[in-house]
C-alpha positions as CSV (number, residue, x, y, z in Angstrom):
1,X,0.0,0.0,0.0
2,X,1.3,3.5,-0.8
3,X,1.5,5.6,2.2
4,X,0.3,8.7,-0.3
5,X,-3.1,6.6,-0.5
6,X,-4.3,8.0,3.1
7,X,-3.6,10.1,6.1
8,X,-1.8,8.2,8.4
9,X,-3.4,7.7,12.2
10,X,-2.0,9.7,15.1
11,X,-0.5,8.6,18.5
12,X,-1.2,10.8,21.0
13,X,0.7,10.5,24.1
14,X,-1.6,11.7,27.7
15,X,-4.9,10.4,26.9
16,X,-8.3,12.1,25.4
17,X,-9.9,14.8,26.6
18,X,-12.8,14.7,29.4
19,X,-16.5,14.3,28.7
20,X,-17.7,17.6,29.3
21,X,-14.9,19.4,26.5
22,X,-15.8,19.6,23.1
23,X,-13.2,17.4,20.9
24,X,-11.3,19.5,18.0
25,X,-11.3,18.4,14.6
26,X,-8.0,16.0,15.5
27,X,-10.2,14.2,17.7
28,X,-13.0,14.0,15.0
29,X,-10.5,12.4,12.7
30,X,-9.5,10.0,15.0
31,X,-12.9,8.8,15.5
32,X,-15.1,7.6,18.6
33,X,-13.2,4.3,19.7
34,X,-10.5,5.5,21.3
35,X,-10.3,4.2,24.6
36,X,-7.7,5.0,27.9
37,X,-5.4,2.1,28.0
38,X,-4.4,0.8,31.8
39,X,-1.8,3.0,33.2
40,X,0.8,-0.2,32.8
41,X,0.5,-0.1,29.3
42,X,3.8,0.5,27.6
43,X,3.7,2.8,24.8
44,X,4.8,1.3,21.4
45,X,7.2,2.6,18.8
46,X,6.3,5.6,16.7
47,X,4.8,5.2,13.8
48,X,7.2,5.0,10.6
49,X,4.6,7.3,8.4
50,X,5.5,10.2,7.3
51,X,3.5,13.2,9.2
52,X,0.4,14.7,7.8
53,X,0.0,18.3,8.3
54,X,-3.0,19.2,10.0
55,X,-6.4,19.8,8.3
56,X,-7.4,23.4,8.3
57,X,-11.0,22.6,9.2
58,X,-13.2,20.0,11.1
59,X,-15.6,20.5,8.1
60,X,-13.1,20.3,5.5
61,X,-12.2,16.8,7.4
62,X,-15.4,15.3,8.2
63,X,-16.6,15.5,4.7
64,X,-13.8,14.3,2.1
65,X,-14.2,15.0,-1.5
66,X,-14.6,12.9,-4.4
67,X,-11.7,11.1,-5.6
68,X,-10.2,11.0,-2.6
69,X,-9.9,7.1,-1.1
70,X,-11.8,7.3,2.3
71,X,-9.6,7.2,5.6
72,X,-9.4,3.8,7.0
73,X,-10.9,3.1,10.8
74,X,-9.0,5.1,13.0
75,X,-7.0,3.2,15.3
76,X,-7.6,3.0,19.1
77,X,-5.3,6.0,20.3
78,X,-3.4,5.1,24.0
79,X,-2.4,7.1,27.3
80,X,1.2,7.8,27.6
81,X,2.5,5.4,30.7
82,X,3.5,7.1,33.8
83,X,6.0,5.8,35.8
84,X,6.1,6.5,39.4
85,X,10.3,6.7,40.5
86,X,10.8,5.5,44.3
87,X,14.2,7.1,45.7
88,X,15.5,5.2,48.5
89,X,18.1,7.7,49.2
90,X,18.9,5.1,52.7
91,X,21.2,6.1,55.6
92,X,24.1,6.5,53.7
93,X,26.0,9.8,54.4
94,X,26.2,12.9,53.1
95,X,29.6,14.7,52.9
96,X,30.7,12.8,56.0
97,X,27.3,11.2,57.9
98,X,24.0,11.0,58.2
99,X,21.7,13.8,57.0
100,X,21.3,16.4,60.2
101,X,17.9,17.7,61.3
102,X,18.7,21.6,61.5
103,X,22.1,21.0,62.3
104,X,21.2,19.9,65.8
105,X,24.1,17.4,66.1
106,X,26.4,19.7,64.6
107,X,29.5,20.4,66.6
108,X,30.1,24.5,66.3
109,X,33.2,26.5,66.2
110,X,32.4,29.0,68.9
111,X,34.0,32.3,68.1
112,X,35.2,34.5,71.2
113,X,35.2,38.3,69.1
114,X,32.4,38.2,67.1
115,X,34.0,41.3,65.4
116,X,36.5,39.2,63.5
117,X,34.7,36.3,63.3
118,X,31.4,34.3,63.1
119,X,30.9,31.0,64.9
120,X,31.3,28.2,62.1
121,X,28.6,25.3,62.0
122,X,30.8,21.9,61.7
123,X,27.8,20.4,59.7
124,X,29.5,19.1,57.0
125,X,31.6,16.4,56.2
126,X,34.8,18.4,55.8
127,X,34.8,22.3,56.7
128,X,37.7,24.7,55.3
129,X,38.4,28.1,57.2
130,X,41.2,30.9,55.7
131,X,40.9,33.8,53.9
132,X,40.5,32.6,50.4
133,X,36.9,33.0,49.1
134,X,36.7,29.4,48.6
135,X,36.6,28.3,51.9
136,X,33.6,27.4,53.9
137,X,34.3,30.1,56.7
138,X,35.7,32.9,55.7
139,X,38.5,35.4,57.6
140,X,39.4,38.2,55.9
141,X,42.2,39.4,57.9
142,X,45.6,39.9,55.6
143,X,47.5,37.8,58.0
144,X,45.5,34.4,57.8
145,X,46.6,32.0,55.1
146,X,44.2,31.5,52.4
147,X,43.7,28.1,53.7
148,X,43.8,27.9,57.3
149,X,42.9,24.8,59.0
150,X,40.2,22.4,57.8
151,X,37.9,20.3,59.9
152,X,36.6,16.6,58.9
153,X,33.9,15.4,60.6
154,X,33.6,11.6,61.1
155,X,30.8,9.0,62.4
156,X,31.2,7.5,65.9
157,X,30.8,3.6,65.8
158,X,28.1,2.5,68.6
159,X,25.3,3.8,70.5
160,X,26.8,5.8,73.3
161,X,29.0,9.5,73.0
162,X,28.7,11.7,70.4
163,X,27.4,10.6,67.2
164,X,30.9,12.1,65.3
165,X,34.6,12.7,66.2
166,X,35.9,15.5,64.6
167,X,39.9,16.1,63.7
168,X,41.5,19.6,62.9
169,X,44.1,19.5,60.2
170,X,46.3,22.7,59.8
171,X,47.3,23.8,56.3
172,X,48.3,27.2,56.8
173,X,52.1,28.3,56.9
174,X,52.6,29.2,60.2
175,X,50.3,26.9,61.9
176,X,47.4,26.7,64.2
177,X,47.0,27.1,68.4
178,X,45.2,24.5,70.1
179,X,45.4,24.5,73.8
180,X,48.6,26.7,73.6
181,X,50.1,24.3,71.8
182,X,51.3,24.8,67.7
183,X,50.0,22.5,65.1
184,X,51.9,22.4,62.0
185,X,50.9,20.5,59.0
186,X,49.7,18.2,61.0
187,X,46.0,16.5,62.1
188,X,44.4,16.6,65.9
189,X,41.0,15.4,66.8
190,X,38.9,17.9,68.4
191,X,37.6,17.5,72.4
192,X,35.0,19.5,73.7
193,X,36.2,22.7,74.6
194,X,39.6,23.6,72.7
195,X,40.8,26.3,72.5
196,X,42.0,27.3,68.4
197,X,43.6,29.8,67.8
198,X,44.6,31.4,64.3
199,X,45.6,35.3,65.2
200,X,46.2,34.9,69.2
201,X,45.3,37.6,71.5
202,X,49.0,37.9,72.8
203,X,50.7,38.6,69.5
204,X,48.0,40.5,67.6
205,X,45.6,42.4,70.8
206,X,42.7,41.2,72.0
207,X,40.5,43.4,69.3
208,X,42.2,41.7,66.2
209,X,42.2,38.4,68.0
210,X,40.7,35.5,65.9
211,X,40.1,32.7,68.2
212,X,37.5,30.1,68.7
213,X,36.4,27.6,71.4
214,X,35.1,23.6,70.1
215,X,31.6,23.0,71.1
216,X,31.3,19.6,70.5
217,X,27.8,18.0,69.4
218,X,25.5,16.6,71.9
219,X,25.2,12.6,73.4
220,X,23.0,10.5,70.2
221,X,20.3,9.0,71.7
222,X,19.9,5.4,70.4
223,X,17.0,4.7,67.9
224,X,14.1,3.4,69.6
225,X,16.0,3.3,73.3
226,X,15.6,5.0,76.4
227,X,16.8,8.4,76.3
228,X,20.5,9.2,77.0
229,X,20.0,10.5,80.6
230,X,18.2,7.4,81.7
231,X,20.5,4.3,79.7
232,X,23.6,6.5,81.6
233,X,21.4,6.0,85.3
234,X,20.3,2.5,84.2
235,X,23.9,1.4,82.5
236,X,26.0,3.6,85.8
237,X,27.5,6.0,83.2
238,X,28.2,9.4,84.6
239,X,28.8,10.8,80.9
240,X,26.9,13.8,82.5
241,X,28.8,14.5,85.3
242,X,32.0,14.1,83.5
243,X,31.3,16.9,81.1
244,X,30.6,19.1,84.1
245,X,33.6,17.6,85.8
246,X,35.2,19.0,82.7
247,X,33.5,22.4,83.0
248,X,34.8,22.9,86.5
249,X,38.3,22.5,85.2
250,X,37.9,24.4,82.4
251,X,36.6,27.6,84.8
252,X,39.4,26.5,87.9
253,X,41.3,29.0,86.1
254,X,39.0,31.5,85.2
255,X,37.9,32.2,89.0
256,X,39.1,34.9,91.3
257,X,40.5,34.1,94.4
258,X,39.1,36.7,96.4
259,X,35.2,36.0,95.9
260,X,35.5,32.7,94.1
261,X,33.5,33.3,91.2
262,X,34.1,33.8,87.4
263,X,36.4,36.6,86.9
264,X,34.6,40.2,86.2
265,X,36.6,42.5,84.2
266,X,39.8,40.8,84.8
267,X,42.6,43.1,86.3
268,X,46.0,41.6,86.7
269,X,48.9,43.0,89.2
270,X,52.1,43.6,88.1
271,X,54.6,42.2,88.1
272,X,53.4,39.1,89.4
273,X,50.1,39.3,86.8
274,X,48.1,37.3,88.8
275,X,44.4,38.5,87.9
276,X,41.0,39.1,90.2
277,X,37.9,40.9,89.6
278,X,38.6,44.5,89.2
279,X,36.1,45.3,91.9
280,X,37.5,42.7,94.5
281,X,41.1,43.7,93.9
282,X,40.0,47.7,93.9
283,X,38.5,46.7,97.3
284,X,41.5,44.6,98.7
285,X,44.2,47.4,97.5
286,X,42.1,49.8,98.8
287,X,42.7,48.5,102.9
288,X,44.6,50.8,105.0
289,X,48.0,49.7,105.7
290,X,52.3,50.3,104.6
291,X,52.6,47.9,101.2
292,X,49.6,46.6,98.9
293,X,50.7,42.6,98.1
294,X,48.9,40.5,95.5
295,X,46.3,38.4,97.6
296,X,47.4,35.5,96.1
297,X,51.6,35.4,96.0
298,X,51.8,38.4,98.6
299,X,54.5,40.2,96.6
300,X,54.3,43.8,96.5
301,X,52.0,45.3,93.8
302,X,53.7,48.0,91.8
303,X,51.0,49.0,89.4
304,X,48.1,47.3,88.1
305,X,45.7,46.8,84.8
306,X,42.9,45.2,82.6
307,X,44.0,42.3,81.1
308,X,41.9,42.4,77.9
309,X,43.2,39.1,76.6
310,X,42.1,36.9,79.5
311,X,38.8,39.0,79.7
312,X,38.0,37.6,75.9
313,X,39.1,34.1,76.6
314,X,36.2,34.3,79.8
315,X,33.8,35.6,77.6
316,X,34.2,33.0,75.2
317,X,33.9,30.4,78.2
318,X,30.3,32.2,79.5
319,X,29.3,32.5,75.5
320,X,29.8,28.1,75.4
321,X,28.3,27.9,79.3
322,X,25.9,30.4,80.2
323,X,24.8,29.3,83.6
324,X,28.0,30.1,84.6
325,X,27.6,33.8,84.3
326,X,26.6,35.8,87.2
327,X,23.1,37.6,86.8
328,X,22.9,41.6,85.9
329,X,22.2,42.6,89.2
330,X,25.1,40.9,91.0
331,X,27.1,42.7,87.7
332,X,25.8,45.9,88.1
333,X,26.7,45.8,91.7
334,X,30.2,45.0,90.9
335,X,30.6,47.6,88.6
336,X,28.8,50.2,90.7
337,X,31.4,49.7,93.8
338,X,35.0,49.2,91.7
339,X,37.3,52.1,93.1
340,X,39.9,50.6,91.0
341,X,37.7,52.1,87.8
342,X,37.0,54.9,89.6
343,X,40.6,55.7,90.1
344,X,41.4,54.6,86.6
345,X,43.5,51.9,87.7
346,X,46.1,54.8,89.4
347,X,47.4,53.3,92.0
348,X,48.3,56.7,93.5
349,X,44.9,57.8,93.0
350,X,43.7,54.5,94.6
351,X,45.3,54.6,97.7
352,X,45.0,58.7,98.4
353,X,47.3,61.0,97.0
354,X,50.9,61.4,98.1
355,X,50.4,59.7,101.2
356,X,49.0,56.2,99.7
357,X,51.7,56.7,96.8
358,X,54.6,56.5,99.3
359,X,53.1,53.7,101.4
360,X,52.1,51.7,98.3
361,X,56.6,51.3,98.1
362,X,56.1,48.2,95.0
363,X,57.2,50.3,92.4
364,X,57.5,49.3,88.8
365,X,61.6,50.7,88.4
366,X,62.5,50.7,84.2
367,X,65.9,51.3,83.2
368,X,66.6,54.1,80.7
369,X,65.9,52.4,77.4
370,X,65.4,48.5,79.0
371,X,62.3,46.4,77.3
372,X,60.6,43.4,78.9
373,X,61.5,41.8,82.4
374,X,62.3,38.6,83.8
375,X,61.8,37.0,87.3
376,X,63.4,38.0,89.3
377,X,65.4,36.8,92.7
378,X,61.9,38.2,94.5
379,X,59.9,35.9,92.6
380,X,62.1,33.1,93.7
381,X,60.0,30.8,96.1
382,X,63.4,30.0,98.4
383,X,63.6,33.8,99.3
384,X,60.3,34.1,100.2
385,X,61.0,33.6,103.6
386,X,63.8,36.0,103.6
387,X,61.7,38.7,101.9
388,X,59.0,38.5,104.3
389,X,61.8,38.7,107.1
390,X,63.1,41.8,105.4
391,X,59.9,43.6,104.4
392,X,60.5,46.1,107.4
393,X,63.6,47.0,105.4
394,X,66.0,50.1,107.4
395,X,63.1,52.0,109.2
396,X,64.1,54.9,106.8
397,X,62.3,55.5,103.4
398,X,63.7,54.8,99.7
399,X,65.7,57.9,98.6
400,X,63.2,58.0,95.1
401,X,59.7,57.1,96.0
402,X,60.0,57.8,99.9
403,X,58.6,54.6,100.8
404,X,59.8,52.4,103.4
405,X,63.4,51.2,102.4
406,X,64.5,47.5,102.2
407,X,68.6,47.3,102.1
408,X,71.4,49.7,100.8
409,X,71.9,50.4,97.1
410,X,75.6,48.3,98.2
411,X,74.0,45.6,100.2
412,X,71.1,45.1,97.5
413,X,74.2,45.2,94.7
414,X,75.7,42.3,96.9
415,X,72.4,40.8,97.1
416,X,71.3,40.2,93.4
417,X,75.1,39.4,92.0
418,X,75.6,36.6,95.2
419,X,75.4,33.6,93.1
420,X,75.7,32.1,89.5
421,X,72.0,32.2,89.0
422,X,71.2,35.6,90.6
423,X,73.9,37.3,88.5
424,X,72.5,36.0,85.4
425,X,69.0,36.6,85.9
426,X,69.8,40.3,86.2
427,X,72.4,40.3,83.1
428,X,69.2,38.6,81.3
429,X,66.9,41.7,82.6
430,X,69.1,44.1,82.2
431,X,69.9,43.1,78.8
432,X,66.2,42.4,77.6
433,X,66.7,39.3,77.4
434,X,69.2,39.8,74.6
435,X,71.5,36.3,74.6
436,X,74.0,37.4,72.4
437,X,74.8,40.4,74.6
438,X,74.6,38.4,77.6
439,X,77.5,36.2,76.1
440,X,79.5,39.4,74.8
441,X,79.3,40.7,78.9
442,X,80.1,37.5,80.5
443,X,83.1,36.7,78.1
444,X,84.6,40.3,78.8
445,X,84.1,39.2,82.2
446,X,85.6,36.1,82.3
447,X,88.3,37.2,80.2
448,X,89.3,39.4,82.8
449,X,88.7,37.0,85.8
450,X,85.8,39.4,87.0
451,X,82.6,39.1,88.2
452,X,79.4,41.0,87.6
453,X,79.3,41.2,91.7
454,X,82.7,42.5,91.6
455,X,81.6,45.4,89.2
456,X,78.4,46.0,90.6
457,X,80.0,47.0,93.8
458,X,82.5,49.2,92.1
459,X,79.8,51.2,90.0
460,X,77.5,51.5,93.2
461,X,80.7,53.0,95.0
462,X,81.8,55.4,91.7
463,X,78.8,55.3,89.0
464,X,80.2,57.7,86.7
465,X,84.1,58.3,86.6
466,X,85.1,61.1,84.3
467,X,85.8,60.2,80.6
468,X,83.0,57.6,80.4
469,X,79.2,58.0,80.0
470,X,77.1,58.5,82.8
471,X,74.4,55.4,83.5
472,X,71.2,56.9,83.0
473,X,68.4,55.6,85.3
474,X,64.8,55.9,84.5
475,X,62.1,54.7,87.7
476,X,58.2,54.5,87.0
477,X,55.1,55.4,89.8
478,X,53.0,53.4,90.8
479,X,50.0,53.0,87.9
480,X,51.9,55.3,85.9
481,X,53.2,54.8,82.5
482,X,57.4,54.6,82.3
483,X,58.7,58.0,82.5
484,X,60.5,59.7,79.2
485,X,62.9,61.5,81.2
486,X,66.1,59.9,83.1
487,X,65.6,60.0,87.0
488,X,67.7,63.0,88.8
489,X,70.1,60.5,90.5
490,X,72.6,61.9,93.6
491,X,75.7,62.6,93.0
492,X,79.0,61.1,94.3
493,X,78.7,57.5,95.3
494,X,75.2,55.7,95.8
495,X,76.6,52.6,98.3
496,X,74.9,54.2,101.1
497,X,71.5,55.2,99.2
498,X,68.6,53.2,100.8
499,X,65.9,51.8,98.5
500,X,63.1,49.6,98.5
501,X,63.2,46.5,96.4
502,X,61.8,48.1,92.9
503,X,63.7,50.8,92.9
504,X,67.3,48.7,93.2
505,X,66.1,46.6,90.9
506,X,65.6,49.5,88.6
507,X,69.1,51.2,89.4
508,X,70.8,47.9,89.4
509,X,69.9,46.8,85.7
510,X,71.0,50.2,84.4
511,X,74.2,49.9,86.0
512,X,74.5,46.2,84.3
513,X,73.3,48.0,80.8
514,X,76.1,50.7,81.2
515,X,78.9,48.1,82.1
516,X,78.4,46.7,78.7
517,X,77.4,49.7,77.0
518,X,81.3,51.0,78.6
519,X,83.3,48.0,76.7
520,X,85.0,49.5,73.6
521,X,84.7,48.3,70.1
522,X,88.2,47.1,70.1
523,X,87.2,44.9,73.9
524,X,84.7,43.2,72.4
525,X,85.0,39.2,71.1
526,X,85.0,39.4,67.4
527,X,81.6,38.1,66.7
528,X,80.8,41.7,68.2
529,X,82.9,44.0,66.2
530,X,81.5,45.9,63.3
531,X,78.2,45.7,63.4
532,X,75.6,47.5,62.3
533,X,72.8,49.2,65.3
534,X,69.6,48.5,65.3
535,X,67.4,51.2,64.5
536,X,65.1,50.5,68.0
537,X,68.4,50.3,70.1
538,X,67.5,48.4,73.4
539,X,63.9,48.7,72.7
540,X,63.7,46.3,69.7
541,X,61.1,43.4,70.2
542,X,63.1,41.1,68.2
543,X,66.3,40.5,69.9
544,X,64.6,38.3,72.6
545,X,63.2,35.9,70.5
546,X,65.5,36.2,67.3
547,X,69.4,34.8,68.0
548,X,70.2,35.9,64.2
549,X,68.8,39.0,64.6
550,X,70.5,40.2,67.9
551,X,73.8,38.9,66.7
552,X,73.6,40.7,63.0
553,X,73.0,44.3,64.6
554,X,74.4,46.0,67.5
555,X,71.4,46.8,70.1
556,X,73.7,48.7,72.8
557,X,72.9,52.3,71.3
558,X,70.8,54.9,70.9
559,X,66.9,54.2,69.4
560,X,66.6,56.3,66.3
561,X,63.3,54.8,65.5
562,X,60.1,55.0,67.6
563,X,57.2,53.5,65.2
């Protein structure tokens, strides 16, 4: 049969039309016997004839001309099959576990300054923080690597704990803090409670800080068990009490000693920097009597300030523990009745003018030019009982800040220079902590068959023989910042000058820093000799912490740069 010989029948796919719609002249063509096939029906093959365009008219259709063959019976036109597609998607994770209901079992990354960071959601399988705009969590300070750390999150096998463990892995170039400790290119698993740290508050301040505490996800309950609290009574677990045994640990050192509660605008005393509520130590420095001591190492308080580092690290711990945090009215009380605030953290304002300033005789003493401070022979806990002894001193006030005395200038030079260790914790002081200038004095020294007790007493007796520069001596007050000018020291010999113990201290590193300052070029070991200074002199940050740097550039001059 030609296929030109008639007008090929028409599948159409989705069934007739209802009862109550008129049909079209398609339908009309097709004819009345078209019937809905079962919805299992599988549709067949399209037809191999060639299209047909469409009539122009029902009419035209329904009644064909003469010489035209007459359409053959229409055949039965079929519904399309549907085909209903069940998903088991299972229990099989997603990006590192089971899907999570709102992120409910989702360990968090709590940040401690919301102004540089957010808190990051763990609820993925593996979670990338850095700088780069790649990166799940975002930081956008200059100074993190585009790629900090990442976190991969990992399901627990068994009912009881947490349903996932989670490990930190550090990919940036300098490393990551956890607990105070560095991780390097290396992988840690997470506990509840860490403490990261990308930008800590001790290098950068505490308003640049980027740090962040592990909140780690709640106990899973097991499917169609009792809930957690009652399998832990019925099984003995204490799971419970552990994690508040873990709190308690986790505040021991966030609590003052004086009202043994979290600490409220931490204020630490110098030089000892143990810290207290500013309102409880306001109160305690504040009692009448000769010398205001730390209440908990009893050593002589010579100024005292907020310590904005610790304060964030606290906040962070009430931000992850909230019942821990004292309620607005107790805090409102605090902050109404802290004389420490009200005196701006002046000691000398603290205590009552003049009068407190001399009997408050822990004075912060800086020599001229000297940066950072060691322990020292004080802070030693096998003089404590000497010190104690001594704390009555000569009966006859120190000859800078009038307050009771404790030795001699000469007896005090005796003192601190009397053994190995004593001599070179003050080298170490007086040097800031410079170790290549400590070796340069102790070889010139030893060259010689001196001793630095030997040359303290001689530069107590004649500080400043003619042809050689005079030791310059600069001592702070009390809650004051270090003075720019050098202090007005007496003429003629200072052996029989008595001062408390700050201000020897003081006057004894800079007579250490002017016996090395004193050696000629052409004394000095030849490591030492033709140098370059240091544009920040004795005041460069560096030389503690950088051998190459304090032995490349001579930091026993003058600072020309003060940036």
């Amino acid at each position: 049969m030609d296929f030109d010989d008639y007008d090929a029948p028409t599948l159409v796919l989705g069934g007739g039309p209802a009862d109550d719609v008129q049909s079209d002249g398609l339908l009309d063509l097709l004819g009345d016997g078209s019937t809905s096939a079962s919805s299992s029906a599988t549709p067949g093959p399209p037809p191999c004839n060639p299209p047909v365009p469409p009539p122009s008219s029902s009419a035209a259709l329904a009644a064909p001309t003469g010489g035209v063959p007459s359409l053959p019976p229409s055949a039965p036109y079929k519904r399309a099959a549907t085909q209903t597609l069940e998903m088991d998607l299972g229990e099989e994770p997603l990006l590192g576990g089971p899907l999570l209901e709102a992120d409910e079992q989702a360990a968090v990354l709590v940040s401690t300054n919301p102004s540089t960071a957010a808190d990051v959601v763990l609820g993925q399988g593996s979670v990338t923080v850095g700088r780069d705009e790649a990166c799940n969590a975002v930081l956008t300070d200059p100074r993190v690597s585009g790629e900090q750390f990442q976190v991969l999150r990992r399901p627990t096998a068994g009912e009881d704990g947490p349903p996932w463990t989670y490990e930190l892995e550090d990919r940036s170039r300098n490393g990551t803090l956890i607990n105070k400790k560095l991780l390097k290119a290396a992988k840690k698993e997470l506990r509840d409670q860490d403490l990261i740290e990308v930008l800590p508050a001790a290098k950068v301040g505490p308003a640049a800080a980027i740090t962040f505490l592990f909140h780690g996800p709640p106990t899973a309950e097991a499917s169609g068990g009792p809930p957690a609290a009652k399998r832990s009574r019925m099984t003995g677990e204490s799971s419970q009490g552990d994690a508040l045994l873990d709190a308690d640990q986790l505040f021991e050192g966030a609590l003052c000693v004086i009202c043994q509660e979290v600490l409220h605008h931490a204020t630490s005393v110098q030089p000892c920097l143990h810290s207290f509520c500013s309102s409880c130590l306001g109160i305690w420095l504040r009692r009448p009597g000769g010398l205001p001591k730390c209440p908990a190492c009893r050593n002589q308080v010579a100024g005292v300030a907020r310590n904005h580092t610790l304060a964030g690290l606290i906040e962070g711990l009430l931000k992850a523990h909230p019942s821990r945090r004292r309620s607005d009215a107790t805090l409102s009380d605090l902050d109404g009745n802290d004389p420490l605030k009200t005196a701006g953290y002046d000691l000398a304002k603290l205590r009552g003018g003049p009068g407190g300033l001399a009997a408050a005789a822990g004075l912060a003493a800086v020599a001229a030019g000297f940066a950072g401070s060691s322990p020292s022979d004080s802070e030693n806990p096998e003089s404590s009982g000497e010190e104690e002894e001594e704390d009555a001193g000569l009966g006859r006030p120190c000859f800078h800040c009038v307050g009771p005395a404790w030795r001699t200038l000469g007896a005090a030079a005796e003192a601190s220079a009397s053994s190995v260790f004593a001599a070179t914790q003050l080298a170490k002081a007086s040097l800031a902590n410079n170790a290549f200038e400590q070796g340069v004095l102790q070889e010139w020294l030893r060259d010689r068959n001196l001793s630095l007790a030997v040359e303290l007493s001689r530069s107590v007796a004649d500080p400043n023989p003619e042809g050689v520069q005079a030791v310059r001596v600069r001592l702070a007050t009390p809650g004051a910042a270090p003075p720019a000018d050098d202090t007005a020291m007496p003429a003629g010999a200072w052996a029989e000058l008595a001062v408390c113990r700050a201000c020897a201290e003081g006057v004894l590193r800079a007579l250490v820093y002017s016996l090395r300052e004193r050696i000629s070029e052409a004394e000095l070991p030849a490591r030492a000799q033709g140098r370059s200074n240091c544009w920040y002199g004795p005041g460069c940050r560096t030389q503690s912490h950088r051998p190459e740097h304090a032995a490349r550039l001579n930091h026993i001059c003058q600072q020309t740069s003060f940036s």
